[in-house]
N, C-alpha and C positions, 0 to 999 in steps of 0.2 A: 925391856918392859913391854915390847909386842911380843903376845902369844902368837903360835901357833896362828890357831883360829881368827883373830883376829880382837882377839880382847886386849884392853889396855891394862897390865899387870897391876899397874900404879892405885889404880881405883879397888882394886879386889881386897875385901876386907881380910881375907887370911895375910894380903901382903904386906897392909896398913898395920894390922895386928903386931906384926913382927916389926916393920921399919919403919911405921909413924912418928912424923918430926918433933912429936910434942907426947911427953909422958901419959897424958891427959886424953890422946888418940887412942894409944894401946889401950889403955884401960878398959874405955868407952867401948870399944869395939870388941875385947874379949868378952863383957859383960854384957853386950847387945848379941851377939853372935852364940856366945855358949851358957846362955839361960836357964836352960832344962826344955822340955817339948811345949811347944806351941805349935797352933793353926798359922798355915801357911797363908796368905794375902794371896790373891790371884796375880799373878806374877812377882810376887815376893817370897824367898825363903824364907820356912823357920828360922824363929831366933834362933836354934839350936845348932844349924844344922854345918856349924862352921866347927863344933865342938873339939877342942885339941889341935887344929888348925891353922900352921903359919905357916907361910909359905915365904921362898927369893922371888917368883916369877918363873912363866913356863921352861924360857928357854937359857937361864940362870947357868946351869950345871949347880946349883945349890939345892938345898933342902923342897921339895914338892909335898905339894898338900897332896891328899890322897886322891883326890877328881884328877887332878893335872899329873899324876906319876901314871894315872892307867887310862888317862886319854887315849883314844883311837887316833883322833886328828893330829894330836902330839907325835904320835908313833910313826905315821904313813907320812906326816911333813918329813919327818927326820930322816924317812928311809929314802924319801923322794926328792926333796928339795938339797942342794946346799946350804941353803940359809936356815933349812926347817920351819920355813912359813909357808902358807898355803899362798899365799897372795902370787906368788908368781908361778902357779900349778895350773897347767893347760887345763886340769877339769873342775876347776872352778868353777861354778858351785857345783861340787858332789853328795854323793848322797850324805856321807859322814855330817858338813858342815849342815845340808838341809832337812835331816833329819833330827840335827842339835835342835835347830833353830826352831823347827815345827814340834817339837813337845813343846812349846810355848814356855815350859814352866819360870824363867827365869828373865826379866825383862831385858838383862845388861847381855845377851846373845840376841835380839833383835840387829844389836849392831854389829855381827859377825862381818857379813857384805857388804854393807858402806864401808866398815872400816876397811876391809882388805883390797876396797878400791882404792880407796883414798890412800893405804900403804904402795900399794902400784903407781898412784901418778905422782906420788911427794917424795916416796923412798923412804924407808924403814926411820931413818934418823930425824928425818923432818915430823913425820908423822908422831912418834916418841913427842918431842916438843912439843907438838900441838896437842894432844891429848894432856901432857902433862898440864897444859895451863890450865886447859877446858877444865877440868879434872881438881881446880884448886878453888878453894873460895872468892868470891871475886871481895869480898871484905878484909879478910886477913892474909889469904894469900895458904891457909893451908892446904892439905890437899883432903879430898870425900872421899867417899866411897860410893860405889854403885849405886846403894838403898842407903844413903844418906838424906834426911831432910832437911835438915840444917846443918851448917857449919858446925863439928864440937868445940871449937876456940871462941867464935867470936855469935855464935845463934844466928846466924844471918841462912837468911833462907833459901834453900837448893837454884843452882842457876836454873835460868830457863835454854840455858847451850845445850845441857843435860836432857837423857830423856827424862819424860815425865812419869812420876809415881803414880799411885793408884788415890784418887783422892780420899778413902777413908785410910789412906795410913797414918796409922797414929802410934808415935814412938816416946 
């Protein structure tokens, strides 16, 4: 469930799409994600823009969404790393990761760099763990997704562990 880059797979709504614990996830999130076109939120994807999109996770060897099969950072981890994570790549941060990071457009790669420290000082499996909890409802215990506002099981309202949304989102 750790990317490459340093994203938490668990949270990605292409991955929830396909492996949400609750019938009521999928739904939710193919219905939120593949809408038809909408305006983008300043640091929020279109609704759309997940359209046809389920994804196992980056470094799965399963089914890849279409961002994650032609990733760059995917690519150079895999040819560079044995584990195919950036986190323990002498040129952390390179330009691949800080050029992701600096299009701004996406808020859940702000945390490209902390996480890949934090996968450096915990080690891959620990860190898994910790994102996974961070990463669940603290009400019901489901898990979110990135642009999640609220829990879809129980409405309870996005942690503050999480970064924060943009405050006119409105879902």
């Amino acid at each position: 469930m750790a990317a490459a880059c340093g994203t938490y797979c668990g949270a990605c709504p292409a991955y929830l799409a396909k492996h949400g614990e609750k019938e009521q996830i999928k739904i939710r999130l193919q219905k939120k994600f593949s809408s038809g076109p909408t305006k983008a939120q300043e640091g929020i994807p279109p609704s759309n823009w997940m359209d046809g999109l389920l994804c196992d996770g980056c470094l799965s060897g399963g089914e890849l969404a279409a961002h994650c099969q032609n990733c760059e950072i995917r690519k150079c981890a895999s040819n560079k790393q044995k584990d195919s994570r950036c986190s323990n790549c002498e040129e952390l941060p390179c330009y691949r990761i800080t050029n992701l990071i600096n299009m701004g457009h996406y808020l859940h790669r702000k945390e490209y760099l902390p996480n890949l420290k934090k996968i450096r000082e915990m080690g891959v499996q620990e860190w898994v763990k910790y994102e996974e909890k961070r990463w669940r409802c603290p009400q019901c215990g489901l898990p979110m997704s990135w642009y999640d506002d609220k829990c879809a099981g129980c409405g309870a309202p996005r942690s503050e562990r999480l970064f924060p949304l943009p405050k006119n989102k409105a879902q």
